[in-house]
N, C-alpha and C positions, 0 to 999 in steps of 0.2 A: 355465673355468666362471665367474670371479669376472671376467674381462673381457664374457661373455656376462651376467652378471646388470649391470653398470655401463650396460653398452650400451641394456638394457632399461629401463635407470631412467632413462638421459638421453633417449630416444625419450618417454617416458612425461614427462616433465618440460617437453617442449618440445611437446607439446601442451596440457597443463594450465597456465591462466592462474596468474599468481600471485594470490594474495590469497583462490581459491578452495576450495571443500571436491570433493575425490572420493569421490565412492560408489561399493559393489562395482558396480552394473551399469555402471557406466559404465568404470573397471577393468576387468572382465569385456571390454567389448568392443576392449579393447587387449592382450586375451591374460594380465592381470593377475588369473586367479581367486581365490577367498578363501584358498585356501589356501597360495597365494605370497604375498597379500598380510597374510597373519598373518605368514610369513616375513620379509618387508621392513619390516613393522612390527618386529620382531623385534631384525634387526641395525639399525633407525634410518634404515632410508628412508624412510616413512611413520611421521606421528605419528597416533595413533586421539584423533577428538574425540568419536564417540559410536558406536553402534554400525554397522555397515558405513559408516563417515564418516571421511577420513583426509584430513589437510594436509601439505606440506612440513615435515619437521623447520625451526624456525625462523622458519617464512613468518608474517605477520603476517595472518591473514582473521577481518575484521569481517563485521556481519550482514548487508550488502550483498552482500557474497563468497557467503556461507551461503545469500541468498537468489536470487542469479542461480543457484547449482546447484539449489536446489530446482523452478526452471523450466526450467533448457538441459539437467539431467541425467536428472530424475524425471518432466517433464512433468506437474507438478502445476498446474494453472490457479489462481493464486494472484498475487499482486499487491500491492504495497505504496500503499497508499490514505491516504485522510481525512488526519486533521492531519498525519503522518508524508510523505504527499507532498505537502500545501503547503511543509512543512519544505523538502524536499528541493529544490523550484523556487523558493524563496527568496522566498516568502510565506508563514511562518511564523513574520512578526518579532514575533510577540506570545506566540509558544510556546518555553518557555524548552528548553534545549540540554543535553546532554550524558550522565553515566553515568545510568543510574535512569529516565531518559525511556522513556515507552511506545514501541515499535513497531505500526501499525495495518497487519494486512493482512488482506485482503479477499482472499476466494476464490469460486468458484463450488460452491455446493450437495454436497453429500461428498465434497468435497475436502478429504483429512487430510494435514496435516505431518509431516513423518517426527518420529518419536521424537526422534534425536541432535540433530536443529536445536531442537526443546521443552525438551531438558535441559541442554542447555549454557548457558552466560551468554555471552551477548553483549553483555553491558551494555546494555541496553535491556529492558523489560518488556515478554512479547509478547502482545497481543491479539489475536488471527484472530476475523474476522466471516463469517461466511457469509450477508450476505443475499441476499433474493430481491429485491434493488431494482430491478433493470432486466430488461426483458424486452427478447429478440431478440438481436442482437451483443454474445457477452459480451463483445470487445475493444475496444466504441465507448468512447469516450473516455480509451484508454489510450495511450502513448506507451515508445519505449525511454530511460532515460536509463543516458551510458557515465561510466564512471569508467575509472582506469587502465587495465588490463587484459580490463576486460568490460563488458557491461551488465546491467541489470535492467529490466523493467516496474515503469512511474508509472501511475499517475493521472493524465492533466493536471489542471492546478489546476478546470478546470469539472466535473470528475467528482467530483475530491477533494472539491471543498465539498457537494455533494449527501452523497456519504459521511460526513462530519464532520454535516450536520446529521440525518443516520442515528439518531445516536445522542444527540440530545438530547432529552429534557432527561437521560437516566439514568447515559450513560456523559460526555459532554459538557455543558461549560457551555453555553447560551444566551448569557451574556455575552460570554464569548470565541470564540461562532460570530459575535455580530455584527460583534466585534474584525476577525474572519478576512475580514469581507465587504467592510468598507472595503477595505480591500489589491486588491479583486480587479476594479479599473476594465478593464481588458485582456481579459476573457474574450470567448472568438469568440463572437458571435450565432449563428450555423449550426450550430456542434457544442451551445452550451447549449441549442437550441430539440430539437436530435434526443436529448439525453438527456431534455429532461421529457416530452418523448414516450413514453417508454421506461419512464418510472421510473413504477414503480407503488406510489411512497406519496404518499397526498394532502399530509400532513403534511410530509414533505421538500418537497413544490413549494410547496407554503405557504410555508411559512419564507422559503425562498432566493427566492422571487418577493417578498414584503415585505422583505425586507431589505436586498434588491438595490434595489427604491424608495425603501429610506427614505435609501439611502446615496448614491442620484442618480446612476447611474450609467447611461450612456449609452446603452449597449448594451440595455437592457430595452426601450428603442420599439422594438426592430428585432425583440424577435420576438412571432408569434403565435401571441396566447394561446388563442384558439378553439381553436385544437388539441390544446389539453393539458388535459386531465381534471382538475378541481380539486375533484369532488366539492362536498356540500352541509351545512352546517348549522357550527358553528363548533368551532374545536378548539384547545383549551386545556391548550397545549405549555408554556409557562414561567407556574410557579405565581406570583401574585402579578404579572403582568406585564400589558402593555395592549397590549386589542385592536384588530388593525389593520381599518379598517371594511371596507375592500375585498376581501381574503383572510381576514376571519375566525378570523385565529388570532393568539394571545396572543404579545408580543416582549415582548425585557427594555425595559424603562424606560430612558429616556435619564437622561443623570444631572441634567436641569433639571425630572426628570418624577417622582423620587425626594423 
């Protein structure tokens, strides 16, 4: 019996990535029901992180680990976005690093995070957004990125910064969205022109379309703008700031404009 239960743990071991979290259903479909796996939680094969959520006694999983299961196991349409994947593509050198840093994910529309991932600490503070930014492909401007043993959905940086300007002026600064925009001379013309397509806030294409100008960046002649809805009359996103003539919406002040 105690060779048959070892047998089962190493089968079950060698297909779970390290670094990862297991859920029962996922459990479940390796023969591993709840109530062996209260068992193996029991005698110390399974550590419980939260409820039906268990790691390797020992294993080290961060919130990347946490959040590739909540997409390869749950199939929840969620995504790690805005500042959190500039961070991560290493355009995020003006966003400081480390415990206490927010995590930014983006989901699609009633899509809920399991309980055990909300309660635990990952060290990182999490904030899930749901908007309704883009219509059509929820996966257009996503990418996989792999760490050790697995991967996770990005953002590419042309999605992320639409998302980061999501939230400004209330959750995000202005200032350190402009910070975020110099960094970002590389972005593709063809995929930035199919998300402002897409994106249905006037206010996000404002922004990132003036800010992209003010920071000279090449890529903006290549695409067109006829196509992209900018809406009319002017909007007055950062209080106390100046307005750009062409897009009509308010930017932070340079610091020779202070």
């Amino acid at each position: 019996m105690a060779g048959e239960i070892k047998s089962k743990i190493n089968q079950l071991y060698r297909s779970w990535p390290m670094g990862t979290v297991a859920t029962l259903p996922w459990l479940a479909e390796r023969g591993i029901y709840q109530q062996l796996a209260f068992e193996y939680e029991r005698t110390g094969w399974l550590t419980r992180v939260g409820r039906g959520a268990y790691i390797r006694p020992g294993d080290l999983v961060e919130w990347q680990g946490a959040v590739h299961t909540i997409q390869s196991q749950l199939g929840v349409w969620v995504h790690i976005g805005g500042k959190s994947a500039l961070e991560l593509s290493g355009l995020g050198h003006f966003v400081a690093t480390g415990k206490g840093d927010y995590l930014y994910l983006f989901g699609a529309p009633n899509q809920k995070l399991p309980s055990w991932f909300l309660k635990h600490d990952w060290g990182r503070r999490i904030t899930y957004k749901m908007p309704r930014l883009f219509s059509g492909d929820f996966e257009l401007g996503l990418t996989k990125q792999s760490f050790s043993t697995f991967d996770v959905q990005v953002s590419t940086p042309e999605r992320a910064i639409l998302e980061l300007l999501h939230l400004v002026p209330k959750e995000q600064s202005a200032d350190e969205a402009s910070l975020l925009m110099e960094g970002l001379g590389t972005l593709r013309p063809k995929l930035v022109q199919q998300l402002l397509e897409c994106c249905q806030s006037i206010k996000v294409k404002r922004l990132f379309l003036a800010l992209a100008e003010r920071c000279e960046h090449s890529w903006v002649k290549r695409l067109s703008l006829e196509k992209v809805a900018l809406g009319k009359g002017k909007r007055v996103v950062v209080s106390g700031g100046v307005l750009d003539p062409k897009y009509l919406v308010t930017l932070p002040r340079l610091k020779k404009e202070r």
